[in-house]
PyMOL Python script that loads the backbone (N, CA, C, O; Angstrom):
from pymol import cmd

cmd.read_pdbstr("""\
ATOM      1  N   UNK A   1     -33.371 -31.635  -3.170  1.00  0.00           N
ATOM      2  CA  UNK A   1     -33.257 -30.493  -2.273  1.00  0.00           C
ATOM      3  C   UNK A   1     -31.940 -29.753  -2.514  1.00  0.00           C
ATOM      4  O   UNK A   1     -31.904 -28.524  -2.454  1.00  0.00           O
ATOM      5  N   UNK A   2     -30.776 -30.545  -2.807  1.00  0.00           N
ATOM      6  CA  UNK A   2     -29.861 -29.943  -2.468  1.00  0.00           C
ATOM      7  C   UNK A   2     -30.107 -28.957  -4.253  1.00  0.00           C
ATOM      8  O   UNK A   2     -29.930 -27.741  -4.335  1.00  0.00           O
ATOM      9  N   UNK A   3     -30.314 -29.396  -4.853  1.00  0.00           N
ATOM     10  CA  UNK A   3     -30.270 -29.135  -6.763  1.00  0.00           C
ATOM     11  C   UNK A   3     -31.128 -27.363  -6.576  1.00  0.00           C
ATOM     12  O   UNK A   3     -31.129 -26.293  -7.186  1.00  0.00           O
ATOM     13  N   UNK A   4     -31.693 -27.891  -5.483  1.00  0.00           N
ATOM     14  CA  UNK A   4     -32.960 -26.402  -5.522  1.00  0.00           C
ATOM     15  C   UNK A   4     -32.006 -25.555  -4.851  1.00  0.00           C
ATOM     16  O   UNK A   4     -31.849 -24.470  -5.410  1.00  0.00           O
ATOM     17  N   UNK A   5     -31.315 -25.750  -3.791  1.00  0.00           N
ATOM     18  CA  UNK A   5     -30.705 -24.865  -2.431  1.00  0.00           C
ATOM     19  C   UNK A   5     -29.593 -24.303  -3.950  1.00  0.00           C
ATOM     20  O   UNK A   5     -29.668 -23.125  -4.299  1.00  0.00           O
ATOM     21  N   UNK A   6     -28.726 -25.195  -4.640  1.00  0.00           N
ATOM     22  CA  UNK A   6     -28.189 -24.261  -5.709  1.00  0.00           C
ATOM     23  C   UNK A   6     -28.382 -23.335  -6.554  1.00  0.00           C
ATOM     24  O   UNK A   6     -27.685 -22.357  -6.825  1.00  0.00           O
ATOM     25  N   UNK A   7     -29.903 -23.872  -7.189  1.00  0.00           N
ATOM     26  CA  UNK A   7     -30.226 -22.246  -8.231  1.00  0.00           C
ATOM     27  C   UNK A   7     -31.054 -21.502  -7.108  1.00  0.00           C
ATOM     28  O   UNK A   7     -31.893 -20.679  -7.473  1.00  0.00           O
ATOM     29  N   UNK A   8     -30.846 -21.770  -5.632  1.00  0.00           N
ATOM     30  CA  UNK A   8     -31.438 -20.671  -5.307  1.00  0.00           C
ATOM     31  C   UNK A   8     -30.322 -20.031  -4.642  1.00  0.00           C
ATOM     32  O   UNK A   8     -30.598 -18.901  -4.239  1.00  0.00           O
ATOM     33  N   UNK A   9     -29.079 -20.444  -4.398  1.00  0.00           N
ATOM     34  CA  UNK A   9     -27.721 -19.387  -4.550  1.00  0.00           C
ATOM     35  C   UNK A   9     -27.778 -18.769  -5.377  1.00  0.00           C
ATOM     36  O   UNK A   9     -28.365 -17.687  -5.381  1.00  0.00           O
ATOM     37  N   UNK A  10     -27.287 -19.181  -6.164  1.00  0.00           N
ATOM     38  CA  UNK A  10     -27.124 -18.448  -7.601  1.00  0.00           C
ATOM     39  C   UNK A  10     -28.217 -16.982  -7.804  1.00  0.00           C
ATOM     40  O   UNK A  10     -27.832 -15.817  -7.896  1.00  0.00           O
ATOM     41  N   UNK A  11     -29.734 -17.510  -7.836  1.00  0.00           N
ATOM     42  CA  UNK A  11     -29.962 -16.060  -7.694  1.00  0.00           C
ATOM     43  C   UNK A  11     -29.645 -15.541  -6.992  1.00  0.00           C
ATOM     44  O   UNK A  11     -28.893 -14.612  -7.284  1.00  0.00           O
ATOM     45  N   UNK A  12     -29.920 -15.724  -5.886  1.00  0.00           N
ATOM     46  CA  UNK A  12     -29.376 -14.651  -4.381  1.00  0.00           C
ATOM     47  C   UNK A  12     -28.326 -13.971  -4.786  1.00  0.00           C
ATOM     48  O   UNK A  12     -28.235 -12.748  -4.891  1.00  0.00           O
ATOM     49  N   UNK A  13     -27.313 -14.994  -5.077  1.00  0.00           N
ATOM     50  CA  UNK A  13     -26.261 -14.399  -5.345  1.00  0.00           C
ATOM     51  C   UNK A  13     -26.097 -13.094  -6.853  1.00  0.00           C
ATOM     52  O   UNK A  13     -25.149 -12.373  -7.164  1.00  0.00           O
ATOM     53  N   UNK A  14     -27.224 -13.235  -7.367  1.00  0.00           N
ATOM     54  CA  UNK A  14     -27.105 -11.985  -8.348  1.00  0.00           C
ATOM     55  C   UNK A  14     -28.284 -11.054  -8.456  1.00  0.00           C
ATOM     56  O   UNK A  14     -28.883 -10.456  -9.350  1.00  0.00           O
ATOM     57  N   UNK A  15     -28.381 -11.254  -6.604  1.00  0.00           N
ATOM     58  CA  UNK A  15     -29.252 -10.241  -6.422  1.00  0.00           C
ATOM     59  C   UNK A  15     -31.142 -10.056  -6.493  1.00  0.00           C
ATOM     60  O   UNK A  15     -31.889  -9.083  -6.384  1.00  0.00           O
ATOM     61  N   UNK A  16     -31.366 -11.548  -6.732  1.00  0.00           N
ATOM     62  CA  UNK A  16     -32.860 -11.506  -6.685  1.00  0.00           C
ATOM     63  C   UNK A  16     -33.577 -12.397  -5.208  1.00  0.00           C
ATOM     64  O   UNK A  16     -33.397 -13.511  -4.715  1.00  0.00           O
ATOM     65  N   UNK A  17     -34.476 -11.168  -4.870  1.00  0.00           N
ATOM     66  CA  UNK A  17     -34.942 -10.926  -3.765  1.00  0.00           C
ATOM     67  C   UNK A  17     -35.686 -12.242  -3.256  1.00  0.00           C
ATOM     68  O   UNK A  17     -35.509 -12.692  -2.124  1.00  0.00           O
ATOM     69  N   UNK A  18     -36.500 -12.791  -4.162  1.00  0.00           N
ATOM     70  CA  UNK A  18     -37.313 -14.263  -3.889  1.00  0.00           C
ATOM     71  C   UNK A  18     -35.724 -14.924  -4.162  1.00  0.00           C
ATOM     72  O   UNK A  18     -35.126 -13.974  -3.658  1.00  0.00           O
ATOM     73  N   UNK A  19     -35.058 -15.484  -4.420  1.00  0.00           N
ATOM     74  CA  UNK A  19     -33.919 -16.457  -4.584  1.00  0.00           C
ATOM     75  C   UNK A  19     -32.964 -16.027  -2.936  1.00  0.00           C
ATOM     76  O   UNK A  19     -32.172 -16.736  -2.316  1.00  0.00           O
ATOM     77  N   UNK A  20     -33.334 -14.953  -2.705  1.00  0.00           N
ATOM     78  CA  UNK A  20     -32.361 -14.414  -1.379  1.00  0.00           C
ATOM     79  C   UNK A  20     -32.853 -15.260  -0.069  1.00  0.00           C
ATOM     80  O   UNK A  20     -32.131 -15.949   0.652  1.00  0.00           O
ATOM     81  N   UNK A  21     -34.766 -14.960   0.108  1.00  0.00           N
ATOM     82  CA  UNK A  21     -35.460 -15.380   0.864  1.00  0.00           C
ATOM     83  C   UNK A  21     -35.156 -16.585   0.963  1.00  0.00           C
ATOM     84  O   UNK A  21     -34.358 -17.009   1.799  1.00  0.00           O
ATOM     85  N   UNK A  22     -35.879 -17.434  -0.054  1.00  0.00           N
ATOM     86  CA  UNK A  22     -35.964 -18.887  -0.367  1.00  0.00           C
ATOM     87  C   UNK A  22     -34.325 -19.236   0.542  1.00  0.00           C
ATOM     88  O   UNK A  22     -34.108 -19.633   1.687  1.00  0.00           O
ATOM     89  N   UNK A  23     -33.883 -19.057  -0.010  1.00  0.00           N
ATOM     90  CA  UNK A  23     -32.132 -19.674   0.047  1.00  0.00           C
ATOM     91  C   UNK A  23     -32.111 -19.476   1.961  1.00  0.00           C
ATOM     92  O   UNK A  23     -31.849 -20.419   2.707  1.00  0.00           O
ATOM     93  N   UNK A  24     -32.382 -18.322   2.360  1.00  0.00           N
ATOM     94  CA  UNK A  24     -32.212 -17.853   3.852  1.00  0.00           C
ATOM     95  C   UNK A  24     -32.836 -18.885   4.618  1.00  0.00           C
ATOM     96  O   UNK A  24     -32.371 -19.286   5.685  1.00  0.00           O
ATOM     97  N   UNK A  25     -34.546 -19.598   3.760  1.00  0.00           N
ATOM     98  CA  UNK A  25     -35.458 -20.351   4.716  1.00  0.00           C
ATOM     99  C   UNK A  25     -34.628 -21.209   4.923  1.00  0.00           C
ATOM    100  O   UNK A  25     -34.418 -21.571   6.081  1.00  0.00           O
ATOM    101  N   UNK A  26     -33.770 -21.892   3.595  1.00  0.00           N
ATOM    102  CA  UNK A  26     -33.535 -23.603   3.593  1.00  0.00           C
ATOM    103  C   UNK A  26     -32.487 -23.328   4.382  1.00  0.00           C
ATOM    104  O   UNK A  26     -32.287 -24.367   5.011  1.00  0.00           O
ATOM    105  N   UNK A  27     -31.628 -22.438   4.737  1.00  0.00           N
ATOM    106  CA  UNK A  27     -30.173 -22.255   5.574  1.00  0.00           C
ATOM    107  C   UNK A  27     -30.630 -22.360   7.059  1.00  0.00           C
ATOM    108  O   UNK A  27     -30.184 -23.254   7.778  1.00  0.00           O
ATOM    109  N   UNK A  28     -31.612 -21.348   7.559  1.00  0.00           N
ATOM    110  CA  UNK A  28     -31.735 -21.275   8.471  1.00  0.00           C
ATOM    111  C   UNK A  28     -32.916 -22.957   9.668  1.00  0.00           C
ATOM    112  O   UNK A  28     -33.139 -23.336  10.818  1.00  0.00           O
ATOM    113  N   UNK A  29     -33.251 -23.309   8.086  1.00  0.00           N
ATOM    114  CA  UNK A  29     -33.958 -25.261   8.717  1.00  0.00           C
ATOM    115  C   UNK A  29     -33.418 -26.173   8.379  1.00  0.00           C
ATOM    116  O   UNK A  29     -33.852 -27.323   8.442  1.00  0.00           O
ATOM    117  N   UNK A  30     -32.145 -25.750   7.868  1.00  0.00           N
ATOM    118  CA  UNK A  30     -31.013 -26.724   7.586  1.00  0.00           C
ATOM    119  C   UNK A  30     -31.755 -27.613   6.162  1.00  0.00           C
ATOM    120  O   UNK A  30     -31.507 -28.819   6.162  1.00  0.00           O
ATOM    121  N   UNK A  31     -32.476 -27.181   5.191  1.00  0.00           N
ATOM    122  CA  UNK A  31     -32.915 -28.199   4.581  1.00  0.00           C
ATOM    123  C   UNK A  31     -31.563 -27.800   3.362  1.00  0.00           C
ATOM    124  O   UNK A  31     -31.090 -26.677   3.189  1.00  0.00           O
ATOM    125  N   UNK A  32     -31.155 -29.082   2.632  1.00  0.00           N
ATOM    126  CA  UNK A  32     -30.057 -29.194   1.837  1.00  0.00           C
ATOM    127  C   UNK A  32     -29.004 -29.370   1.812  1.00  0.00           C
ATOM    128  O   UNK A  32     -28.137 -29.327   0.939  1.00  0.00           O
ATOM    129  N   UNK A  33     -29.057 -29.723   3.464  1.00  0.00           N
ATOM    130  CA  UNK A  33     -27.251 -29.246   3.907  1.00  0.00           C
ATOM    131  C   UNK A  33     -27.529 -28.794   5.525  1.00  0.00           C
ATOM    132  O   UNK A  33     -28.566 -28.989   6.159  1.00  0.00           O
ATOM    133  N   UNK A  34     -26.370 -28.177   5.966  1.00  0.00           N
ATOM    134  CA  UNK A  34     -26.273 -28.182   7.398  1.00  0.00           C
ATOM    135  C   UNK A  34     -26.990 -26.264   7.466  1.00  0.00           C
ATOM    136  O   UNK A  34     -27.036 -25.416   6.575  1.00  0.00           O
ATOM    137  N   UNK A  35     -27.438 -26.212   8.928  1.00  0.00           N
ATOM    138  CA  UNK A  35     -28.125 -25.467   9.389  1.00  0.00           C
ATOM    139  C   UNK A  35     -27.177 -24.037   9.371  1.00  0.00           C
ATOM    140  O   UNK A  35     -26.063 -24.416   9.736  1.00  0.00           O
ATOM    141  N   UNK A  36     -27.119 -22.382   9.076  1.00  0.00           N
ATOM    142  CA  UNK A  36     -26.731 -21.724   8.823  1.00  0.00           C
ATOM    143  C   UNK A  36     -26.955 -20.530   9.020  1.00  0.00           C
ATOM    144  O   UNK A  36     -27.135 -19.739   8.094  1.00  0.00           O
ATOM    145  N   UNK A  37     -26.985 -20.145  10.490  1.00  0.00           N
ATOM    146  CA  UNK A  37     -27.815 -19.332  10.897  1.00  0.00           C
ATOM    147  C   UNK A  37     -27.092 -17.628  10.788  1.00  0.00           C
ATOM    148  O   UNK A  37     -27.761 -16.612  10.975  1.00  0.00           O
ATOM    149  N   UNK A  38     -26.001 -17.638  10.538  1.00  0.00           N
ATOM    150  CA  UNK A  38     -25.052 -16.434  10.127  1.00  0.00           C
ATOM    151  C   UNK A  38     -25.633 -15.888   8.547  1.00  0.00           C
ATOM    152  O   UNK A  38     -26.005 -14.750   8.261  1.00  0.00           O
ATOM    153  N   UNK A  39     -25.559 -17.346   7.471  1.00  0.00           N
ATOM    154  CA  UNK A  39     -26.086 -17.119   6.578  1.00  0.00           C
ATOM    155  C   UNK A  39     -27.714 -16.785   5.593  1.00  0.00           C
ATOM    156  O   UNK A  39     -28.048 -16.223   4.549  1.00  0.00           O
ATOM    157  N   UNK A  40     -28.301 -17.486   6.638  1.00  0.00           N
ATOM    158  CA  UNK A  40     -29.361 -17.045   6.972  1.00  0.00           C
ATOM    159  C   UNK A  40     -30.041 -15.727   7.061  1.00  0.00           C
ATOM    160  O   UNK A  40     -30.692 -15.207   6.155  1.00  0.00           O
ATOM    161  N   UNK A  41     -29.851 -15.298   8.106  1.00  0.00           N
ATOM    162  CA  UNK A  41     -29.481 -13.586   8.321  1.00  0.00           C
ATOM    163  C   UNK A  41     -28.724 -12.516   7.540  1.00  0.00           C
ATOM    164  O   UNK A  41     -28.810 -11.302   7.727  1.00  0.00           O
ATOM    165  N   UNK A  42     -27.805 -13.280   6.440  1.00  0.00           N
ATOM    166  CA  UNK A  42     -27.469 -12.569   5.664  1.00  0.00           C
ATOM    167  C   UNK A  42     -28.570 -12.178   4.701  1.00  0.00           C
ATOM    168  O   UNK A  42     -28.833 -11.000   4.459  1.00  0.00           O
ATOM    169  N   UNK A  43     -29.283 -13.332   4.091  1.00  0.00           N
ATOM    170  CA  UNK A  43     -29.781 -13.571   3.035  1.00  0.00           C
ATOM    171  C   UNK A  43     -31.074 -12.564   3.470  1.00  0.00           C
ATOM    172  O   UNK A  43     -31.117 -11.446   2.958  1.00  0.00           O
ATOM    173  N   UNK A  44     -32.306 -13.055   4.587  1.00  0.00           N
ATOM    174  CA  UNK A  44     -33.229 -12.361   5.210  1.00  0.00           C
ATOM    175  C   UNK A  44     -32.844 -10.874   4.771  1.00  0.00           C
ATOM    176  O   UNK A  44     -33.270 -10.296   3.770  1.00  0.00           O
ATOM    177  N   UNK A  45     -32.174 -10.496   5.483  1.00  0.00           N
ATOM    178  CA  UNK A  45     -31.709  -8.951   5.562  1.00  0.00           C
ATOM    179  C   UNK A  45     -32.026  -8.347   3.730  1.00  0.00           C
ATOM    180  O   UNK A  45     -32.927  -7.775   3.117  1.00  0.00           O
ATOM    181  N   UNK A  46     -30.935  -8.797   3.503  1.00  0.00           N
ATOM    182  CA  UNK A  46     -30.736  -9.068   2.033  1.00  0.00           C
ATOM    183  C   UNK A  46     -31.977  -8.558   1.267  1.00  0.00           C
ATOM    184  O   UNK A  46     -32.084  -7.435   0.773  1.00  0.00           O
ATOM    185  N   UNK A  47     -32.743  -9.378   1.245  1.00  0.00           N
ATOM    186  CA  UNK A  47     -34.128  -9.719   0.490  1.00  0.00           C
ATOM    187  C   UNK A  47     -34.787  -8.644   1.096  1.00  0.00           C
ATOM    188  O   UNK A  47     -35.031  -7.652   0.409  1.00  0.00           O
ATOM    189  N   UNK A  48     -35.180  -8.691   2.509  1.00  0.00           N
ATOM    190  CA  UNK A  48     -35.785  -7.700   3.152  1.00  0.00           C
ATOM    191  C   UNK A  48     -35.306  -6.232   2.485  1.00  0.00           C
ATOM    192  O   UNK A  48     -36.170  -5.712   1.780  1.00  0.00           O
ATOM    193  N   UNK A  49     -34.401  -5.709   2.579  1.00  0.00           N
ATOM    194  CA  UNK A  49     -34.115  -4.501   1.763  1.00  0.00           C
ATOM    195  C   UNK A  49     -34.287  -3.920   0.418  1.00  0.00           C
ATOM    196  O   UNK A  49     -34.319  -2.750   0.038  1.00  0.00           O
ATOM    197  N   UNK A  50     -34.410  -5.281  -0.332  1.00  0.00           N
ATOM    198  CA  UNK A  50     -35.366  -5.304  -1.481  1.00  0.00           C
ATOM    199  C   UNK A  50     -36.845  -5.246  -1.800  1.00  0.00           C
ATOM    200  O   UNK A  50     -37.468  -5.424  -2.847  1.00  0.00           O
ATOM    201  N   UNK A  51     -37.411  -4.769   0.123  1.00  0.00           N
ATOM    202  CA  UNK A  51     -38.679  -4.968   0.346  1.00  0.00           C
ATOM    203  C   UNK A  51     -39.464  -5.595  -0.534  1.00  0.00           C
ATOM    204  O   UNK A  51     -40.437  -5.127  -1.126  1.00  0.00           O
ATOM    205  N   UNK A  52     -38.870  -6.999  -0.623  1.00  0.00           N
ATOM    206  CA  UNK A  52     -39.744  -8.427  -0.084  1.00  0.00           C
ATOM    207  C   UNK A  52     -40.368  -8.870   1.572  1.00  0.00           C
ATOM    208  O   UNK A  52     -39.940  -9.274   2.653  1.00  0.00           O
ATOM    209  N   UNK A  53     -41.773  -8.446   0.850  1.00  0.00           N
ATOM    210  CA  UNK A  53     -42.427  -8.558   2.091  1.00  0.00           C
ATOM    211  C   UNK A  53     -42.591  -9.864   3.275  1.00  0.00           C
ATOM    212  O   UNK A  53     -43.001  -9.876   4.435  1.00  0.00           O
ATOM    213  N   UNK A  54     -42.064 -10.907   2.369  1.00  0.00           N
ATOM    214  CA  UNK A  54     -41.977 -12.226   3.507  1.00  0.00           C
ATOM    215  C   UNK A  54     -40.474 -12.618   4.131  1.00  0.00           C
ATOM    216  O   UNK A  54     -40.062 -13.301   5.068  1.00  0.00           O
ATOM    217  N   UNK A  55     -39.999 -11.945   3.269  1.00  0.00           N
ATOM    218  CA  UNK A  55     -38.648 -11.860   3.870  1.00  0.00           C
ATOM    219  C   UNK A  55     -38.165 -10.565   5.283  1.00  0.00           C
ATOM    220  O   UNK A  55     -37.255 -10.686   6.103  1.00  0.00           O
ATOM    221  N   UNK A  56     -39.100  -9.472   5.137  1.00  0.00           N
ATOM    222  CA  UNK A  56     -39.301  -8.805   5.944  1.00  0.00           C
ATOM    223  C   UNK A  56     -40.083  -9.553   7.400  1.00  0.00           C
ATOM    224  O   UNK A  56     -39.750  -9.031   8.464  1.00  0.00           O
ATOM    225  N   UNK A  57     -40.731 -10.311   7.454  1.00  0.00           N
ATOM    226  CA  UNK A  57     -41.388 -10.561   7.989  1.00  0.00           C
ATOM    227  C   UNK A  57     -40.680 -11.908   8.929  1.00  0.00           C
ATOM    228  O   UNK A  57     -40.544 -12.111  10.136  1.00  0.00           O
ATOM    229  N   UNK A  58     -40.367 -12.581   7.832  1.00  0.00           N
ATOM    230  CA  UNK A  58     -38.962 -13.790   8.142  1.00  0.00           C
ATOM    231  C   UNK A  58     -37.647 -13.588   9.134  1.00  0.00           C
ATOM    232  O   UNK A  58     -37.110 -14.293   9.989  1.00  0.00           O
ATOM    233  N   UNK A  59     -37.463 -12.593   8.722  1.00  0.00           N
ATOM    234  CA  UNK A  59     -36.435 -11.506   9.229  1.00  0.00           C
ATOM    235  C   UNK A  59     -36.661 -10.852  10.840  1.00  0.00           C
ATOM    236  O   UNK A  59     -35.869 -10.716  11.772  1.00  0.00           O
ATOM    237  N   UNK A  60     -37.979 -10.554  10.706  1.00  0.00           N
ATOM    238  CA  UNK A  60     -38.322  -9.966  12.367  1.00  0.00           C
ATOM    239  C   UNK A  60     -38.706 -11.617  12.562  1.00  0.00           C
ATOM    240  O   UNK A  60     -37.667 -11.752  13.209  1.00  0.00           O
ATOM    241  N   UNK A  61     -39.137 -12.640  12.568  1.00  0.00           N
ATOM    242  CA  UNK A  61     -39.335 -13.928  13.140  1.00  0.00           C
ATOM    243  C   UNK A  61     -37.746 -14.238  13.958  1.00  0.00           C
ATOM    244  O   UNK A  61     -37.425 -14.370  15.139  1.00  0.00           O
ATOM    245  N   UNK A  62     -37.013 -14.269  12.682  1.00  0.00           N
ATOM    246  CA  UNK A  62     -35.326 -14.846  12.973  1.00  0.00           C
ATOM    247  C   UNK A  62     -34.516 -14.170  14.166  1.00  0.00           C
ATOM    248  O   UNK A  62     -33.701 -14.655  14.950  1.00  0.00           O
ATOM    249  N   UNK A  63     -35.022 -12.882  14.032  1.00  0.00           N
ATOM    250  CA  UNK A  63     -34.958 -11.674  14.878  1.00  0.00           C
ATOM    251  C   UNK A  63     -35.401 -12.043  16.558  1.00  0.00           C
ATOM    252  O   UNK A  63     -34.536 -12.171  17.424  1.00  0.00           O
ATOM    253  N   UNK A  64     -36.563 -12.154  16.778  1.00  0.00           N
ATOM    254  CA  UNK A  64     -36.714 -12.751  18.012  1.00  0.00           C
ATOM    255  C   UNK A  64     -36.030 -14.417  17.964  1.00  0.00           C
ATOM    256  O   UNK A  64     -34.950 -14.601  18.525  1.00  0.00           O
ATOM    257  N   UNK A  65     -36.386 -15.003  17.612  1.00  0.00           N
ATOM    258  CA  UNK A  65     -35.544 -15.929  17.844  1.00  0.00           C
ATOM    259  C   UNK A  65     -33.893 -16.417  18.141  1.00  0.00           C
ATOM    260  O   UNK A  65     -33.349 -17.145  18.972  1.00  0.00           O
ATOM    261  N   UNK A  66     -33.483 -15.674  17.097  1.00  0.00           N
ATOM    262  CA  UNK A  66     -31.996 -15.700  17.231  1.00  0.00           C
ATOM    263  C   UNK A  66     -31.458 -14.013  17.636  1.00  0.00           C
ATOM    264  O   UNK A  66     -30.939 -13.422  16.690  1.00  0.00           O
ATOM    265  N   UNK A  67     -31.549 -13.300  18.861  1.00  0.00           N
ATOM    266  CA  UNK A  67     -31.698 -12.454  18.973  1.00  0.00           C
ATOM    267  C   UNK A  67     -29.978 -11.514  18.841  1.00  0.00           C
ATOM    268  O   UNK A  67     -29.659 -10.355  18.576  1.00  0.00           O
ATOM    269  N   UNK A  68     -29.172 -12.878  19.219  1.00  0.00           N
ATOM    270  CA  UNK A  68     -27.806 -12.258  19.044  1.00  0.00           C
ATOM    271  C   UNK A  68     -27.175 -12.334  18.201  1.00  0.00           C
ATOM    272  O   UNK A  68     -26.031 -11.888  18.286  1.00  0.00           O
ATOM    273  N   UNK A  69     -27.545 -12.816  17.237  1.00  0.00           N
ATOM    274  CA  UNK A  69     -27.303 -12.529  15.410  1.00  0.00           C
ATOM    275  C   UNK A  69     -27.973 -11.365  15.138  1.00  0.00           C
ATOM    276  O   UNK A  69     -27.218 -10.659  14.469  1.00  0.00           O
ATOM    277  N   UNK A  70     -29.128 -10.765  15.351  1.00  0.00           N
ATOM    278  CA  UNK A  70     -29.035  -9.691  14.778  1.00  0.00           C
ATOM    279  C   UNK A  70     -28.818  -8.249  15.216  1.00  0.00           C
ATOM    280  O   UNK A  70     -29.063  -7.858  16.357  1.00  0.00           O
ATOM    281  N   UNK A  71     -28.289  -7.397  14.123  1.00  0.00           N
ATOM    282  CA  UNK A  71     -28.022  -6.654  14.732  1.00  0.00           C
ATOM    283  C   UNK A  71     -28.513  -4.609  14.037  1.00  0.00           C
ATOM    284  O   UNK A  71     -28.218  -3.635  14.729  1.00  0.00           O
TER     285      UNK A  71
END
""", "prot")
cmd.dss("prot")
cmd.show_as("cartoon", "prot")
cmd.util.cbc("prot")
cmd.orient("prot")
């Protein structure tokens, strides 16, 4: 888990939209590591603007849920 949560930084981090998502799910269910709900919302957003459609969708979920993170 944790080997995956890395190359899926790494893309995120250079900008690809499925690597943004992915990375946001495992942050925000804590899988790989501790739970990350700032980062999370980064990533969502992120991806979402790259209209990735499950990340859009992820995004309004996280949205009601964590309602004072987003903004």
């Amino acid at each position: 888990m944790r080997k995956q949560k890395k190359l899926f930084t790494q893309a995120a981090e250079q900008g690809y939209d499925f690597g943004q998502y992915n990375l946001a799910d495992m942050l925000e269910y804590g899988e790989g590591g501790d739970v990350d709900l700032a980062g999370a919302y980064k990533w969502y957003k992120s991806a979402a603007e790259q209209n990735n459609l499950k990340a859009k969708a992820a995004l309004e979920l996280f949205c009601e849920k964590h309602k004072t993170m987003c903004h």
